[in-house]
GUBA-957850 format. One record per residue (C-alpha): residue number from 1; residue in one letter; x negated, y negated, z. Coordinates in Angstrom, 2 decimals. Each point is the difference from the previous one (the first is absolute). Last residue first. Example, Ala and Ser with C-alpha at 12.3 -4.5 7.8 and 13.67 -1.06 7.14 Angstrom:
% residues 2
+-------+------+---------+---------+---------+
: vexpa : dolo :       u :       v :       w :
+-------+------+---------+---------+---------+
:     2 :    S :  -13.67 :    1.06 :    7.14 :
:     1 :    A :    1.37 :    3.44 :    0.66 :
+-------+------+---------+---------+---------+
This chain:
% residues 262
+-------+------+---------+---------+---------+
: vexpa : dolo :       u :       v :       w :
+-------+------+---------+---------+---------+
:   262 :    X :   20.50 :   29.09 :    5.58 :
:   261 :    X :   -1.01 :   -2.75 :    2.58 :
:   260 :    X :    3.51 :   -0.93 :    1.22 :
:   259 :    X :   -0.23 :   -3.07 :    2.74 :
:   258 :    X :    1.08 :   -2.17 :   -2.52 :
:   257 :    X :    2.01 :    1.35 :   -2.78 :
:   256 :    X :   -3.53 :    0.47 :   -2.54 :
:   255 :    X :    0.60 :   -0.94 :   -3.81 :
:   254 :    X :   -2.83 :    1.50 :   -1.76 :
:   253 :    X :   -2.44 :   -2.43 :   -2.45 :
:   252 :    X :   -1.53 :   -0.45 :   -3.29 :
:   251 :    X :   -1.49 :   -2.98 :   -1.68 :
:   250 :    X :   -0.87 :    0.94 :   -3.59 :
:   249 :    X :   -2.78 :   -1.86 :   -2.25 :
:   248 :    X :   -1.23 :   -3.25 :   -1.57 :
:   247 :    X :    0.53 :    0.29 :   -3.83 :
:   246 :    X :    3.60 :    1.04 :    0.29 :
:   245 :    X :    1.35 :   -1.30 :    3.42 :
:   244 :    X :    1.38 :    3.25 :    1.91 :
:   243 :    X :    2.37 :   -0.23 :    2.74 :
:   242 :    X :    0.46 :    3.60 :    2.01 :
:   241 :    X :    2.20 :    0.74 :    3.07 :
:   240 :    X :    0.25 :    3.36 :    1.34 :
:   239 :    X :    3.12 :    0.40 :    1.83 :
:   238 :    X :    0.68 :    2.31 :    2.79 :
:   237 :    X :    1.10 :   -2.89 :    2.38 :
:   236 :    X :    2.41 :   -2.38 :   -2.54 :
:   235 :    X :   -0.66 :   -2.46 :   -2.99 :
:   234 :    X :    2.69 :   -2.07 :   -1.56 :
:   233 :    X :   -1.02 :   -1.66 :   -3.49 :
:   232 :    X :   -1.58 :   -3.59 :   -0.74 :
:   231 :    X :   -0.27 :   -1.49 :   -3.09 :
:   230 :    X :   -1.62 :   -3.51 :   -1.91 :
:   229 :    X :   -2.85 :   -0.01 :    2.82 :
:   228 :    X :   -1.76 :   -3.14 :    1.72 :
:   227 :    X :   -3.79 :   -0.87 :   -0.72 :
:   226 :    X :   -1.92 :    0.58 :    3.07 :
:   225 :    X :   -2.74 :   -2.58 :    0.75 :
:   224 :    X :   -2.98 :    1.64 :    1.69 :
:   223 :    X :   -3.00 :   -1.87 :    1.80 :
:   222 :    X :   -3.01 :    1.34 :   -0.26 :
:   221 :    X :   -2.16 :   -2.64 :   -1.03 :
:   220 :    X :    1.77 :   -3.75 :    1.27 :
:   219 :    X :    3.23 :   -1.99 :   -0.96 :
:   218 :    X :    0.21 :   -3.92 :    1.19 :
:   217 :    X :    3.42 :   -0.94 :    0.54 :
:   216 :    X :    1.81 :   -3.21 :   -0.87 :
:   215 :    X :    0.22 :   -0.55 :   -3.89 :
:   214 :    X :   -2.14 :    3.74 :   -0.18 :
:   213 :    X :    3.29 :    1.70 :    0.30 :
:   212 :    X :    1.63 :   -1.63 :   -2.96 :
:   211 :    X :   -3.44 :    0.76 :   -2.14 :
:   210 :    X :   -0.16 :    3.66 :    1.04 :
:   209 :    X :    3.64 :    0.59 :   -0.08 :
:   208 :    X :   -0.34 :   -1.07 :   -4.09 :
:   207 :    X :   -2.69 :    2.38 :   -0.12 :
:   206 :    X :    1.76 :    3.06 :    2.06 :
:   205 :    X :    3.00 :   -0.25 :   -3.20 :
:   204 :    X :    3.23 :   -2.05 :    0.16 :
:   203 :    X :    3.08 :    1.44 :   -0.62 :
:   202 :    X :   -1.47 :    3.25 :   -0.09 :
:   201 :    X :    0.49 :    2.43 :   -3.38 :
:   200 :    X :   -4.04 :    0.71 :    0.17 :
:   199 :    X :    0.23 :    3.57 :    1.67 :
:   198 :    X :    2.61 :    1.34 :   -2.35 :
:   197 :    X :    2.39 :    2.01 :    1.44 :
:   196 :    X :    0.49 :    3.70 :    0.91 :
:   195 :    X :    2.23 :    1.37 :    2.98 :
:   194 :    X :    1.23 :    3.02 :    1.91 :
:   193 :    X :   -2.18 :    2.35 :   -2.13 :
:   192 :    X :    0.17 :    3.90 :    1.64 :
:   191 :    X :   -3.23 :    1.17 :    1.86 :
:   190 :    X :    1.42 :   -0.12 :    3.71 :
:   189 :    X :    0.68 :   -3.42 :   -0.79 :
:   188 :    X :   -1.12 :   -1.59 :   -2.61 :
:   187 :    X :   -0.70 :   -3.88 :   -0.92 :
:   186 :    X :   -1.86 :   -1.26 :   -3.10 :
:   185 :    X :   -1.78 :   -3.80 :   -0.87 :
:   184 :    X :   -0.84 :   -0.18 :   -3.30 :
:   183 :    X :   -3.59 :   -1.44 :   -1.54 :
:   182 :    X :   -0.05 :   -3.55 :   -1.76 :
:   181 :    X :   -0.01 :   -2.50 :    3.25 :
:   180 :    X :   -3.17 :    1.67 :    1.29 :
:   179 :    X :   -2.74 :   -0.08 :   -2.82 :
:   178 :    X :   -2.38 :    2.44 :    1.36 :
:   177 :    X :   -3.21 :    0.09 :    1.28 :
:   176 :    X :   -0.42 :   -1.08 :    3.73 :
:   175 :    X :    2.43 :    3.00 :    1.63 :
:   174 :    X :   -0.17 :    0.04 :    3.47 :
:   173 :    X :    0.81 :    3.50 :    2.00 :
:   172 :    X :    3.36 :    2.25 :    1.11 :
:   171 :    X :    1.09 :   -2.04 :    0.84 :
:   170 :    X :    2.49 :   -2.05 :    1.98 :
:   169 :    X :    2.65 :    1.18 :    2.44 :
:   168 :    X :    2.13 :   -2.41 :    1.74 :
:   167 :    X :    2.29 :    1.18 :    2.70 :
:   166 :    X :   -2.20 :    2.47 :    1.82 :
:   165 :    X :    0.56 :   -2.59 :    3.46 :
:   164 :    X :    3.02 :   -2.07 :   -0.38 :
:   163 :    X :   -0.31 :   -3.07 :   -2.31 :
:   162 :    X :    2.71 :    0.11 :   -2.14 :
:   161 :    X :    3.08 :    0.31 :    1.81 :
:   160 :    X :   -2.40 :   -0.36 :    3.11 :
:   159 :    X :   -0.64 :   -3.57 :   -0.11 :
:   158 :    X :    1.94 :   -0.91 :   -3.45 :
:   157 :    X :    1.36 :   -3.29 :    2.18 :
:   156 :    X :    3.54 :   -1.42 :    1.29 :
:   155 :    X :    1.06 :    4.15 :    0.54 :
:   154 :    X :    3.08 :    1.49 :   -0.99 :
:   153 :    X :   -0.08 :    0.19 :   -3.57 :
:   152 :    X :   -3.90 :    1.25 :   -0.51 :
:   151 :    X :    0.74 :    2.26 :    2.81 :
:   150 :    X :    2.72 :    1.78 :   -1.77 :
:   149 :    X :   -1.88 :   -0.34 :   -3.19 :
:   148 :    X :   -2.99 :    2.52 :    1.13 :
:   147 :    X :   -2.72 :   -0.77 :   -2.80 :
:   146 :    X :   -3.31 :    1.70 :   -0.75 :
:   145 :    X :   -2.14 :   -2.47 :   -2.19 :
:   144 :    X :   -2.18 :    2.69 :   -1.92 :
:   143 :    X :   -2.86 :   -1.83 :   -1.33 :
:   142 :    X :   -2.24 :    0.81 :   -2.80 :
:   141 :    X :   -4.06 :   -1.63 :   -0.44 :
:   140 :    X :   -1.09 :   -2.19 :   -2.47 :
:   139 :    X :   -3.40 :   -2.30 :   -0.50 :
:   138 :    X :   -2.64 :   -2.55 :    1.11 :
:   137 :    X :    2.86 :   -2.19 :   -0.86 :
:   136 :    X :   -0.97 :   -3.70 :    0.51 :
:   135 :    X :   -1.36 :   -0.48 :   -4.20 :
:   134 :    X :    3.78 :    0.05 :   -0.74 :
:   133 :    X :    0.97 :   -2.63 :    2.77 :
:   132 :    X :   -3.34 :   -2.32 :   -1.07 :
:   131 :    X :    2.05 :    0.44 :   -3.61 :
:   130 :    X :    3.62 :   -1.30 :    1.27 :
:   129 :    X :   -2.20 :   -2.94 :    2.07 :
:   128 :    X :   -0.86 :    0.63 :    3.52 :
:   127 :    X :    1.02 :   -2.72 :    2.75 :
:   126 :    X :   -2.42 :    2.50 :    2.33 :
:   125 :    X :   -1.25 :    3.40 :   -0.71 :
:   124 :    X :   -2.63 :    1.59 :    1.70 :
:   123 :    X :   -0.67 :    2.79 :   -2.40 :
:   122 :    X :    0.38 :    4.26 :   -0.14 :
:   121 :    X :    4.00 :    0.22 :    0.09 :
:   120 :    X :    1.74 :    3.30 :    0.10 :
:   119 :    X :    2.77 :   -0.22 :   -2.21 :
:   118 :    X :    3.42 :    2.49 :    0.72 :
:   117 :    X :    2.34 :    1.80 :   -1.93 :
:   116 :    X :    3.01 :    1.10 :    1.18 :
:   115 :    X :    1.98 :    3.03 :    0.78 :
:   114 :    X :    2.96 :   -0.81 :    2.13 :
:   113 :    X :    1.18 :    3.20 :    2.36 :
:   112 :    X :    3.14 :    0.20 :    2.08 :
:   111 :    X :    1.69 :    0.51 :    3.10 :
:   110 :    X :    3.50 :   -0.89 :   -0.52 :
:   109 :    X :    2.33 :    0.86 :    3.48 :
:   108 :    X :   -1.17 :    0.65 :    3.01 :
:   107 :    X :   -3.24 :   -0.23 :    2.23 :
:   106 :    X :    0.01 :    0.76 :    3.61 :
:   105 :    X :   -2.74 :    3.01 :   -1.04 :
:   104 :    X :   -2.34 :   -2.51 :   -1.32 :
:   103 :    X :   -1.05 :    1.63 :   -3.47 :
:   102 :    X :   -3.85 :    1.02 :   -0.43 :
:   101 :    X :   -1.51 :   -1.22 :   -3.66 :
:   100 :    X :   -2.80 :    3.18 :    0.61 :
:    99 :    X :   -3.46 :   -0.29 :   -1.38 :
:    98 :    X :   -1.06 :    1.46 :   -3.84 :
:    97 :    X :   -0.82 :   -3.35 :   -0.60 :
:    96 :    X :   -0.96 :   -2.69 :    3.31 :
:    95 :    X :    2.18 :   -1.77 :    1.88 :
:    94 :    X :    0.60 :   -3.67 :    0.72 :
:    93 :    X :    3.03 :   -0.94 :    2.08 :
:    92 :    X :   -2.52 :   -1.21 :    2.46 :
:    91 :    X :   -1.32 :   -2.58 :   -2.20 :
:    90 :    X :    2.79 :   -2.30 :    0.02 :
:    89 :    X :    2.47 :   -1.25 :   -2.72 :
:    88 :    X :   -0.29 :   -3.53 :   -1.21 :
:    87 :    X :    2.41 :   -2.01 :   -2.75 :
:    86 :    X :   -0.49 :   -2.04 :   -2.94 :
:    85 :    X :    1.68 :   -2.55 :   -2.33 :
:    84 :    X :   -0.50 :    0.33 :   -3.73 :
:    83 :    X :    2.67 :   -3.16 :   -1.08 :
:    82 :    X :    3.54 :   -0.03 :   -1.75 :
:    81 :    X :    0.84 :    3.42 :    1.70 :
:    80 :    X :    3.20 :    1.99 :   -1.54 :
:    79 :    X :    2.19 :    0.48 :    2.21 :
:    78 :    X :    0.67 :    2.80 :    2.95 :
:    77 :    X :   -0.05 :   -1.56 :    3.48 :
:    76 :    X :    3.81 :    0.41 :   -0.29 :
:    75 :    X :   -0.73 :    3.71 :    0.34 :
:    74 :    X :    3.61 :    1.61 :   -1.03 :
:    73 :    X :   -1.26 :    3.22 :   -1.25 :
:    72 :    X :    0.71 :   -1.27 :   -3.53 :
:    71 :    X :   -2.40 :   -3.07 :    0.59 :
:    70 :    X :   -2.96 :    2.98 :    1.17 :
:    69 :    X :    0.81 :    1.78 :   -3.19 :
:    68 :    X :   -0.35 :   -3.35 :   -2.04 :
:    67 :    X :   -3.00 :   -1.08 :    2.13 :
:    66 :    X :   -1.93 :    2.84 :   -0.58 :
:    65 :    X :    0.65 :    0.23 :   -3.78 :
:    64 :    X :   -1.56 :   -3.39 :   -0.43 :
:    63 :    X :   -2.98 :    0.87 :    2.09 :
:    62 :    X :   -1.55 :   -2.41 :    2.38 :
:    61 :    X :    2.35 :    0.58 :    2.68 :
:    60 :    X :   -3.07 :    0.02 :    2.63 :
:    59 :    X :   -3.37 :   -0.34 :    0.37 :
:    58 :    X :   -2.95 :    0.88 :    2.40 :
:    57 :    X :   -2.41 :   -1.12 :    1.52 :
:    56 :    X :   -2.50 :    1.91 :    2.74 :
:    55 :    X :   -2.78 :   -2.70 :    1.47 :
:    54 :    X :   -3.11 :    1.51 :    1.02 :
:    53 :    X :    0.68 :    3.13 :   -2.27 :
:    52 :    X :   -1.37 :    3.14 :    0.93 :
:    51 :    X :   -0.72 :    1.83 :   -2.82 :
:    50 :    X :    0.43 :    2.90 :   -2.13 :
:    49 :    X :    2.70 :    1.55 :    3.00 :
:    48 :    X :   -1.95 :    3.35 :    1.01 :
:    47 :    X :   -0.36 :    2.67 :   -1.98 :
:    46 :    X :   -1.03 :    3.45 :    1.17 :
:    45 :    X :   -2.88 :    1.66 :   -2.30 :
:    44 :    X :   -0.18 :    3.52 :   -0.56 :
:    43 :    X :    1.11 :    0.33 :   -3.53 :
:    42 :    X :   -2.09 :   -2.67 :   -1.25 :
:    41 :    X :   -3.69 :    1.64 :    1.26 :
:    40 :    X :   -1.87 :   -2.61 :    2.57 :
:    39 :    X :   -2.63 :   -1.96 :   -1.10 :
:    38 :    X :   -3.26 :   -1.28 :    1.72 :
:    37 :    X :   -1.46 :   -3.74 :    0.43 :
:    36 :    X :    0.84 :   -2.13 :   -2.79 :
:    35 :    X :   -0.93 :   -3.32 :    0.26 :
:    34 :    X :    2.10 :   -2.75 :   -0.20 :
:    33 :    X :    0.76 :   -2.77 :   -2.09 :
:    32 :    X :    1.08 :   -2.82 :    1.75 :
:    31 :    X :    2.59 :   -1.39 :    1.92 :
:    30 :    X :    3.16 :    1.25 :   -1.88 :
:    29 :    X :   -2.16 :    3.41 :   -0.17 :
:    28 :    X :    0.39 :    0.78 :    3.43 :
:    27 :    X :   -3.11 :    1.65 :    1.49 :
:    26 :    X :   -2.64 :    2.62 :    0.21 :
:    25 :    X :    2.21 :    2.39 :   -2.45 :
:    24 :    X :    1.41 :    2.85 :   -0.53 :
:    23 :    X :   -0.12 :    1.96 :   -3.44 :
:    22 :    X :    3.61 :    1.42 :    0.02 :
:    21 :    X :   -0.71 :    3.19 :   -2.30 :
:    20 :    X :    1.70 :    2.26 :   -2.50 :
:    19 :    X :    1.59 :   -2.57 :   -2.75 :
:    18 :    X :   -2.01 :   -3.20 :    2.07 :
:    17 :    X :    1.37 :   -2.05 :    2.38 :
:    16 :    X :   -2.34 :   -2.94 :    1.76 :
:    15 :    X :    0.28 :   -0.06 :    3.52 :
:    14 :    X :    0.40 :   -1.40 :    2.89 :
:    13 :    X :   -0.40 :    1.38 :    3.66 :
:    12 :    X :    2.68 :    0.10 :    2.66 :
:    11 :    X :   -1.45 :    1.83 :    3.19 :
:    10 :    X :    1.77 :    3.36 :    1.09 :
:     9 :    X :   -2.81 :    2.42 :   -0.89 :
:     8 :    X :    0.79 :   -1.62 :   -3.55 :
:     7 :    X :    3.09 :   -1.78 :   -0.52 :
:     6 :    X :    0.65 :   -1.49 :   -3.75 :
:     5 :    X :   -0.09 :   -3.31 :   -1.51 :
:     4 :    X :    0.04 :   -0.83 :   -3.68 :
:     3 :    X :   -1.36 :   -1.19 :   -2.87 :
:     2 :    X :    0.71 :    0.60 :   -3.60 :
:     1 :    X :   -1.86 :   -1.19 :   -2.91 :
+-------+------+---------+---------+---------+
């Protein structure tokens, strides 16, 4: 099934995607199951981010191939990790598919795109064992974590390196029926593959973050954990950025120079 949330006479409404039709519904489906009350024709619908999370995690360095390219770049902060330790981002990077990623005008240097998978969990979850994790996932969704590295380098914090407004699309809907870890994870730009990996090569996959996590923090419905990404590429104004998950969908977005609307 996939689920998703989408702007209708400027209110955010779920619904449940269909191959012509987003069947909308009374409520969120991680709380219930919903009724459907109308349906709006695919082609017209404008996506908004899949969910909201209450708490917005996310992951880093967790690919192998990662770290190497981040170790040759001279990022000391680039080994291999011995435990699943997490990170935050906020919710107003969040954007929706088909929105624009908008670039800060002040910024220089990389700006770049990670594709990466991310579990949208359905469960309170607290001191979960490695199969309490699995159950967790009400399902997948794909992240784009936009990156601008001179920020990332100068600041103490990821605050707007990663953070800034249009910085973290997700999308384009919730996928609850497909084996995550075996599908592969592709990045174009402007149509043209910039990337392919395996989804599943992580160092440690969203279960074993699960249990670490849920040591000390208690995880709720709706909240997002994003999985890290084994490439990256530049992006620039003009672009059109797409990651596709096989068996979940394709995340696509323009690259906006703030203050430029074409």
């Amino acid at each position: 099934m996939r689920y998703a949330r989408i702007s209708v006479n400027g209110r955010p409404v779920w619904g449940r995607v269909g191959e012509r039709d987003v069947e909308l519904l009374s409520g969120s489906p991680l709380e219930g199951d919903p009724d459907v009350i109308g349906a709006v024709p695919l082609d017209g619908a404008v996506w908004l981010p899949p969910v909201v999370p209450p708490v917005f995690y996310a992951v880093g360095m967790n690919y192998p191939r990662h770290i190497e390219h981040a170790a040759a770049l001279g990022n000391a902060a680039a080994v291999l990790p011995d435990r699943p330790e997490v990170g935050y981002r906020a919710n107003n990077a969040l954007t929706g598919h088909r929105s624009p990623i908008v670039k800060p005008a002040e910024v220089e240097g990389r700006f770049e795109a990670e594709p990466e998978l991310v579990a949208v969990i359905g469960r309170t979850l607290r001191h979960a064992t490695y199969d309490e994790a699995r159950k967790s996932v009400f399902g997948w969704t794909i992240g784009n974590d936009v990156s601008a590295r001179a920020w990332q380098h100068q600041d103490r914090t990821f605050w707007r390196s990663k953070n800034s407004d249009t910085f973290k699309p997700m999308g384009p809907w919730i996928e609850t029926d497909v084996d995550a870890l075996a599908q592969t994870t592709t990045l174009r730009v402007n149509g043209a593959e910039r990337a392919a990996f395996r989804t599943g090569d992580m160092v440690f996959d969203p279960f074993d973050y699960l249990v670490e996590m849920t040591r000390h923090v208690t995880v709720h419905p709706g909240d997002v954990l994003w999985m890290g990404a084994e490439s990256t590429c530049q992006i620039e104004p003009g672009d059109t950025v797409e990651v596709e998950i096989s068996g979940i969908g394709v995340l696509s977005n323009p690259v906006h120079l703030e203050g430029n609307h074409s």
